[in-house]
C-alpha positions, 0 to 999 in steps of 0.5 A: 420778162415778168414772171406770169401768174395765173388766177384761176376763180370760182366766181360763185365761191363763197359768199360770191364777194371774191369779184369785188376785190379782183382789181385790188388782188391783181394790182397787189400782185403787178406791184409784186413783180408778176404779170397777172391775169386771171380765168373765171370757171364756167362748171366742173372740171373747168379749173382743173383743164385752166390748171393744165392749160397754165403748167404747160405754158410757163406761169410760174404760179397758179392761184386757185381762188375758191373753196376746197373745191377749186383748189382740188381742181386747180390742185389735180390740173397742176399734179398732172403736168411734167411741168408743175407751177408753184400753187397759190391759194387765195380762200373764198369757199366756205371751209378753206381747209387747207388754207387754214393748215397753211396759216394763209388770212382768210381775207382775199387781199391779205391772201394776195400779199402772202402769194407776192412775199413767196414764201414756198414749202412743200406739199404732199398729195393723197392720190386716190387709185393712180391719178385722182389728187386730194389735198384734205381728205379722202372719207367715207361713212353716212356722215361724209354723204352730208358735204355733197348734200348741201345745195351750192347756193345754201353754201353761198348764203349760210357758209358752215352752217349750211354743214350744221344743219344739215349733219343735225338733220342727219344725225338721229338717222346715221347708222354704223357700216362695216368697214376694212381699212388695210394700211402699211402700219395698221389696220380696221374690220369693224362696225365704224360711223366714218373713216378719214383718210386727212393730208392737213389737220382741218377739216370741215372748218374744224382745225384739229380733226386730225390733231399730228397731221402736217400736209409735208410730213410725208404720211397720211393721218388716218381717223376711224369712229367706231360703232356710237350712238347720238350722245357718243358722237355729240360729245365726240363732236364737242372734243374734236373741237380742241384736238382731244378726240383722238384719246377717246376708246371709240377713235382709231387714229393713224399714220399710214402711208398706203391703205386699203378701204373697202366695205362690204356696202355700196359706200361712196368715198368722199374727196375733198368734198366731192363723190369720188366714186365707190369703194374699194380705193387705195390711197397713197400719199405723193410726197413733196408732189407740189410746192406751195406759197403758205401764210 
């Protein structure tokens, strides 16, 4: 028998082009080798019951096409079963951070050729609390509030810059918030702009926001902006763009592998894009939780 492999895809992702090159996609992956077939989401949570459904009924590999969002559903259905597939990402979102840490091409078809080579590594997992899977990052501070902010259908047609304008349009307002940051190696209790909890080395399209982290090293990169004000966090935003933010007096950047956050604020955490509900959280680092097929 075939091996079976499972597409699971965001038909609104992106710039909502992925459907075009559905036939393409599923014959590169039958030429491959594997039975393919395919499910469209129909609303949150959706991906993540499909990912269920698929570990505990023997695909050997489940292919989140979409942006971080999916993959964090399809990523959180996978994670939950005793029998978990091997993931594929195939990137039509808008940021594609972990695509961008796993080196797989931005184009859908090419994506579609590295899942049939198969080259597979691990993946580590943060774990909010005791079940809630993140694959990027886990943030809170005014900033993160933006990413939930962006309607959908802005996402769709400007891509980045829908973010852009949005943190532009934010920027002259965000203030600082206390914040306590407890880990296993350090620790924060201070005014700070945001705090990023980061699996992989991008984030929000930026590719070294957190320049040393691996997403299978086993730790969690922790990245903390203290107290700024707007000409601060202009140049912090300029530095960040080549990885040398973290040398700046008003970064806090470290490996952890259990933290602690709370404020005394009401503060939403932000997870992979999504509310992830208030603070307090503990965060912790699942290692090796998945296998991945990377670029």
């Amino acid at each position: 028998m075939r091996p079976r492999i499972r597409l699971i895809y965001n038909p609104t992702a992106g710039k909502e082009a992925f459907r075009q090159h559905l036939p393409q996609i599923l014959q590169i992956l039958e030429s491959a080798g594997y039975e393919a077939s395919c499910h469209a989401t129909t609303g949150p949570g959706d991906a993540t019951k499909e990912a269920f459904r698929a570990a505990n009924d023997d695909f050997k590999v489940v292919v989140a096409c979409g942006g971080d969002g999916t993959v964090n559903e399809v990523v959180n259905g996978l994670a939950a079963s005793e029998t978990r597939p091997i993931l594929g990402i195939i990137p039509s979102g808008t940021a594609n951070d972990l695509a961008r840490a796993l080196e797989i091409p931005r184009h859908v078809e090419e994506a579609a050729r590295c899942i049939a080579q198969g080259q597979i590594r691990s993946l580590d997992l943060g774990c909010v609390g005791e079940d809630r899977y993140f694959v990027n990052i886990a943030a809170f501070g005014r900033l993160t509030e933006i990413t939930y902010e962006v309607p959908s259908k802005m996402k769709t047609m400007l891509g980045h810059l829908a973010y852009y304008m949005k943190g532009l349009e934010r920027l002259p307002g965000l203030r600082a918030i206390e914040m306590k940051i407890t880990s296993d190696t350090e620790q924060f209790e201070g005014p700070a702009m945001l705090c990023l909890v980061t699996n992989s080395r991008a984030v929000g399209g930026f590719e070294r926001v957190a320049p040393r982290a691996s997403v299978s090293d086993g730790w969690l990169d922790v990245l903390i902006v203290k107290q700024s004000n707007l000409g601060d966090l202009i140049r912090l935003v300029s530095t960040a763009l080549m990885g040398d933010h973290t040398q700046d007096e008003r970064v806090v950047y470290f490996h952890a592998k259990r933290i602690e956050l709370s404020s005394q604020e009401e503060v939403d955490l932000n997870i992979d894009g999504e509310y992830g509900g208030r603070l307090p959280h503990k965060v912790t680092i699942k290692e090796g939780h998945l296998q991945v097929i990377s670029g």
